[in-house]
N, C-alpha and C positions, 0 to 999 in steps of 0.2 A: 487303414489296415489295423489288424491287432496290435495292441502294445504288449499283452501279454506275451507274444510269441518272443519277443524278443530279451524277456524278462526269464528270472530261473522259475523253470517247472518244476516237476516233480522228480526227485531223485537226485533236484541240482542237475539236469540235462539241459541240452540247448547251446544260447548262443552264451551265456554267460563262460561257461566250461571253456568253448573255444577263444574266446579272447579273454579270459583272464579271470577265473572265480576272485580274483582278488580286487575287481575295478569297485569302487566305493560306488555307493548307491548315488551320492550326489553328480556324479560323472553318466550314470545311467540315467539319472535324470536330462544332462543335459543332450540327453540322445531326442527326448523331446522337446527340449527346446531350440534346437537345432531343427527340427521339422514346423514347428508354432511360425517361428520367427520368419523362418521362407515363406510360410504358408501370407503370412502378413505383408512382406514386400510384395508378393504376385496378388492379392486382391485387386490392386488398378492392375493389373493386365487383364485379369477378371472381367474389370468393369469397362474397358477399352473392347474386348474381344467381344463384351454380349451385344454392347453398340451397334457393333457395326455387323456382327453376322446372324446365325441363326443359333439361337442359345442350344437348343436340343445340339446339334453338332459339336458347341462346347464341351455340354456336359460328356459327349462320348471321347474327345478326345483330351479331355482330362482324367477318366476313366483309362483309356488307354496309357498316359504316363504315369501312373498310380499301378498300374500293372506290371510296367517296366522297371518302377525303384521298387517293388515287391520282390521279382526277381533278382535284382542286383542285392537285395538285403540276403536273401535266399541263396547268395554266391559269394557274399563276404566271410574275409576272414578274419580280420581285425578289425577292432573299435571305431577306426577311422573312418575304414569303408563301412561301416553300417550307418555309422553317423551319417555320414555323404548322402549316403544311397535315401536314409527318412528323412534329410533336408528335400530331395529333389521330390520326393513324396510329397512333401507340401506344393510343389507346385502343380499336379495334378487335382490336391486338395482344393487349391485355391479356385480354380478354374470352375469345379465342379458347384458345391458350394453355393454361390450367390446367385449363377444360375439355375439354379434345381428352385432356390427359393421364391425367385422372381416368375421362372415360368406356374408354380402350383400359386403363387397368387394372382397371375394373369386368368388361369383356370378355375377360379374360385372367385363365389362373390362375398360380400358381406355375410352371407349367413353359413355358407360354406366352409368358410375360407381356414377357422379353427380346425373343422374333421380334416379337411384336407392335410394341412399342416400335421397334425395327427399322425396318419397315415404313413408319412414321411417320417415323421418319429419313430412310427412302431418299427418300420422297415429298415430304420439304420438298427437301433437297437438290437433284433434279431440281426439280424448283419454281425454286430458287435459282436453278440452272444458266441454265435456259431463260429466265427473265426475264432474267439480266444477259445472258445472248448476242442475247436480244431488242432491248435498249440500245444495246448495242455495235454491231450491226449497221444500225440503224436512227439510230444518233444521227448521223451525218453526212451524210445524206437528207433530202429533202422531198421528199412529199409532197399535190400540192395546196395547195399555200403552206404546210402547216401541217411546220414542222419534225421531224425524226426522232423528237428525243427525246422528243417532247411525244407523237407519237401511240402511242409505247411505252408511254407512262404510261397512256393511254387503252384500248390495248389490255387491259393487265393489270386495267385496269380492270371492262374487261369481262366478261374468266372469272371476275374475283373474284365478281362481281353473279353470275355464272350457279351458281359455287360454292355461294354461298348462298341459293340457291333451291333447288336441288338437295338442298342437307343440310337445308334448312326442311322438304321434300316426304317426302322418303325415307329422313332420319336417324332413329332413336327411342332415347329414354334407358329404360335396362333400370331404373333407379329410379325411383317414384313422386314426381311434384314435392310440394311442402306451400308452395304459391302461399297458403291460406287462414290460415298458419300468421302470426300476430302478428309483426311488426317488431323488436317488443321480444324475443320473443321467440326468432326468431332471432339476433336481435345478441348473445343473451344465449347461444346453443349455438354461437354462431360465433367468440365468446371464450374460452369451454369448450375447441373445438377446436384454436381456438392455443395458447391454454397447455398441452394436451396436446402438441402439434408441438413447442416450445422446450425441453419438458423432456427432448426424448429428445436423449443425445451426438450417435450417430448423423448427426441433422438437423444441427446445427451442423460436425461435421467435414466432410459433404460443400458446408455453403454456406463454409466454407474454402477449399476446393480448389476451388469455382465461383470466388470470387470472385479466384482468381487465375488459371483455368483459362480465360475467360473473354477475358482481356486478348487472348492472342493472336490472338483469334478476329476481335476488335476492331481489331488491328491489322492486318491483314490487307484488312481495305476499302480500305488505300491499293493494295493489288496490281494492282490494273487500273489505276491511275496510274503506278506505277511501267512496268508491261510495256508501255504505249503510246511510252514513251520510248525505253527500252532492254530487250531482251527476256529479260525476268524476272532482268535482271545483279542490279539494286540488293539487291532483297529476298534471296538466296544470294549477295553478292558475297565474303561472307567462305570460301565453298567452291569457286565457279565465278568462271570467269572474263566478264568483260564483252561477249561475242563472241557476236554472231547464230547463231553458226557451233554453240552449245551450247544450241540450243533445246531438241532432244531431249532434255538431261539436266536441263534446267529445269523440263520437263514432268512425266518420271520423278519428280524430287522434291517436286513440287507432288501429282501422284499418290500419292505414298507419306505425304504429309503428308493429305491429302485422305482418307488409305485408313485412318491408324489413330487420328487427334484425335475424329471421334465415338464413341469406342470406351467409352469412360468412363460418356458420360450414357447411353445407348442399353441399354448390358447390365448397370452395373451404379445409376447415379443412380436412376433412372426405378423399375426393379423394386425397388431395396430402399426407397425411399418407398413402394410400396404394401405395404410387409412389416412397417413399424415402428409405423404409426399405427392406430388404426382406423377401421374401414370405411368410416365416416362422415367420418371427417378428411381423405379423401384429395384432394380439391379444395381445399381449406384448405394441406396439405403442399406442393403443389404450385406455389398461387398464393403462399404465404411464399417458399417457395424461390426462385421467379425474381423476385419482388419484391430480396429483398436480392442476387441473384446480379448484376440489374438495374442496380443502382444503381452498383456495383464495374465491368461492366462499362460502363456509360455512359462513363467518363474514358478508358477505353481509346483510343480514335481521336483523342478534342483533344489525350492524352498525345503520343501518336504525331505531329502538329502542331510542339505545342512541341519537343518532343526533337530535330525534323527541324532548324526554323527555328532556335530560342538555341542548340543543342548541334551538330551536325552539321552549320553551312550552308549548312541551305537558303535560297533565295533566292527569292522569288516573280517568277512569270512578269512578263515585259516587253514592250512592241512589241518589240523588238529583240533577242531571244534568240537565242541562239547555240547550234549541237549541242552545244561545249563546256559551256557554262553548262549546259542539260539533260542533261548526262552525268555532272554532277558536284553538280546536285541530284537526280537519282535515285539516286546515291552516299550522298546524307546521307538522303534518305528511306528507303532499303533499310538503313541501317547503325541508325535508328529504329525500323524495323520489327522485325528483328535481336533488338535490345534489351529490345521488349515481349513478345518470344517466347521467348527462351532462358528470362531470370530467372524470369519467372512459372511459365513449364511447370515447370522445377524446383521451385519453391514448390509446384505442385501436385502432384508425384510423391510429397513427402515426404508432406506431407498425409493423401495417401490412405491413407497406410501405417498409420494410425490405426485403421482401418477393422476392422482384424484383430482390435483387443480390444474393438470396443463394438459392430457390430454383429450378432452370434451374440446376445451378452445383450439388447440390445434387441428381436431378432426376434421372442424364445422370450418376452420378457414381453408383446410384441404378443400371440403368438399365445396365450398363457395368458389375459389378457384376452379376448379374443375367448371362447374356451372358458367362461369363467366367465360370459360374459355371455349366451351359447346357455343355457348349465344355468339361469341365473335364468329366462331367457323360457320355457323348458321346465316350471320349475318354477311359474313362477306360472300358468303354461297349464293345470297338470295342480291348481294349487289353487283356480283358477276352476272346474275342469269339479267339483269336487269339492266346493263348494258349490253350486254348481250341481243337483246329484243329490241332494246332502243335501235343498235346497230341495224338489226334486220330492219326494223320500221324505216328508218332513214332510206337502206336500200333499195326497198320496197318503193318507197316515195318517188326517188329519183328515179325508178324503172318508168313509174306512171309518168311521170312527170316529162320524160324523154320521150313516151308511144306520144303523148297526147301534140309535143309541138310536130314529131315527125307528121304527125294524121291532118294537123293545122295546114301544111305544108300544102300536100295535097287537096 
């Protein structure tokens, strides 16, 4: 769900107003990371749930409790309960998540497998889009007494409940679930499956470059804070200048940032996890992956907090603020922002460059694997049928073998 919604829109409306124009940014931060960090314990329930049932049914009813801590965010009134209510949001997040990624690479081949992913991207993205423009426009409105931001929360509410009815009806998993399949005995292939995920380099180099790749993405929640203030100055203040008058080119670069940061997980994260594990691991690959990517970005946003407030002066809001005072905390916010984005995206560029010596070797030992494993099933398919015949032969044998002494008899 949006983060923005939950963030001050325009006018200073919303939920900030109601629980306290006064809560320091790094406290707002940890409204997200109170949802990260759930979202990171519930991946193995994730990965235990896709096991054993039908992932499509996951996905919808993880969509359904993502619909339910919507609405309870929607009916809070203090910090506490909102906190609560985006913690329990991560566990619909979690659920949905590494199922959604497992079944579009089940559905996808090798040549596919990028658009697909894709595809997935654009769809969350506009998802993304529409709900914060949702917020945004809506939080400084009422409604029938009931406040803007609230009935955004309800709204999204609502497609989410329709979303998951929708994919409960119409979605179907192209693999056979093993629902009858022992507890134990899952727990016991779904440890199999990890320790095959941790041993490939591969996995590790790219939850590397997650886990710093991540940060700026996190910091970037503060962006609709910042641009209510001043238009988009703080976050490019070290390129643009502080002036309404350069909206357009604030746009432009929020565009161009917008146009190439999914570039990474979309075409190459996403497809070469279904390239390195097998077939059976790849909801396991998955749900590890955002698990630890998870937890690394969780700090992003309180970082982004602390950074503004002890490092760069920011100042929490007052009755009695000044344009200057807001022009010079969106000054330290933006110059915060700045900081989670340059260093980490670096750290992740180098990172990737790994990528060159270990994932060729570990695709070609996936796909050997794979191979060797068709030739066994081949091979014991064809030493079943082959006693199998023998069987019949023998019976056959003894049938003759029985007419002939009866007929001697006679």
């Amino acid at each position: 769900m949006s983060h923005g919604v939950v963030s001050r829109g325009p006018g200073r409306g919303g939920a900030v107003e109601e629980a306290g124009d006064k809560v320091r940014k790094s406290a707002w931060g940890s409204i997200t990371l109170c949802r990260v960090l759930v979202m990171a314990l519930c991946y193995p329930l994730s990965t235990c749930a896709a096991a054993r049932y039908d992932r499509a049914r996951i996905v919808a009813a993880g969509a359904f409790l993502w619909s339910v801590a919507t609405v309870l965010v929607g009916v809070s009134g203090t910090f506490l309960q909102i906190a609560m209510a985006r913690g329990f949001n991560g566990v619909g997040l979690a659920l949905v998540i590494p199922a959604i990624f497992s079944l579009v690479a089940d559905y996808s081949d090798d040549e596919t497998r990028g658009s697909a992913f894709g595809w997935v991207q654009m769809a969350q993205c506009l998802g993304y889009v529409l709900g914060r423009s949702l917020g945004v426009m809506l939080a400084p409105t009422t409604f029938l007494g009931v406040p803007g931001w609230r009935l955004a929360f309800h709204v999204l509410a609502l497609v989410s409940l329709l979303l998951a009815a929708l994919t409960w009806l119409l979605a179907a998993d192209p693999r056979p679930s093993s629902a009858k399949a022992s507890a134990t005995a899952t727990a016991a292939d779904l440890a199999a499956e990890a320790k095959v995920v941790v041993s490939v380099p591969t996995f590790w180099i790219i939850v590397a470059q997650g886990a710093a790749g991540c940060v700026p993405w996190a910091a970037l929640n503060f962006a609709a804070i910042t641009a209510s203030t001043v238009p988009l100055a703080a976050v490019l203040l070290l390129v643009l200048p502080g002036n309404p008058s350069f909206g357009a080119a604030y746009a432009a670069a929020f565009i161009f940032l917008g146009f190439v940061m999914p570039w990474s997980p979309v075409s190459t994260n996403y497809p070469i996890f279904a390239e390195i594990v097998p077939e059976k691991a790849k909801t396991t690959v998955y749900a590890l992956h955002k698990c630890f990517e998870t937890v690394f970005e969780s700090f992003g946003t309180p970082v982004v907090g602390i950074l503004a407030e002890r490092v760069f002066g920011y100042q929490p809001a007052g009755s009695g603020t000044s344009a200057a005072a807001d022009r010079k905390n969106a000054a330290a916010l933006g110059k915060a922002v700045f900081a989670e984005i340059a260093v980490p995206a670096t750290i992740c560029c180098l990172t990737y460059s790994a990528l060159y010596w270990t994932y060729p070797a570990d695709r070609q030992r996936a796909q050997m694997e794979a191979l060797q494993a068709a030739s066994e099933g081949l091979d014991g398919d064809c030493e079943a049928s082959s006693v199998a015949t023998a069987a019949a032969t023998d019976g056959l044998n003894q049938a003759l073998l029985l007419h002939t002494e009866q007929s001697s008899k006679f």
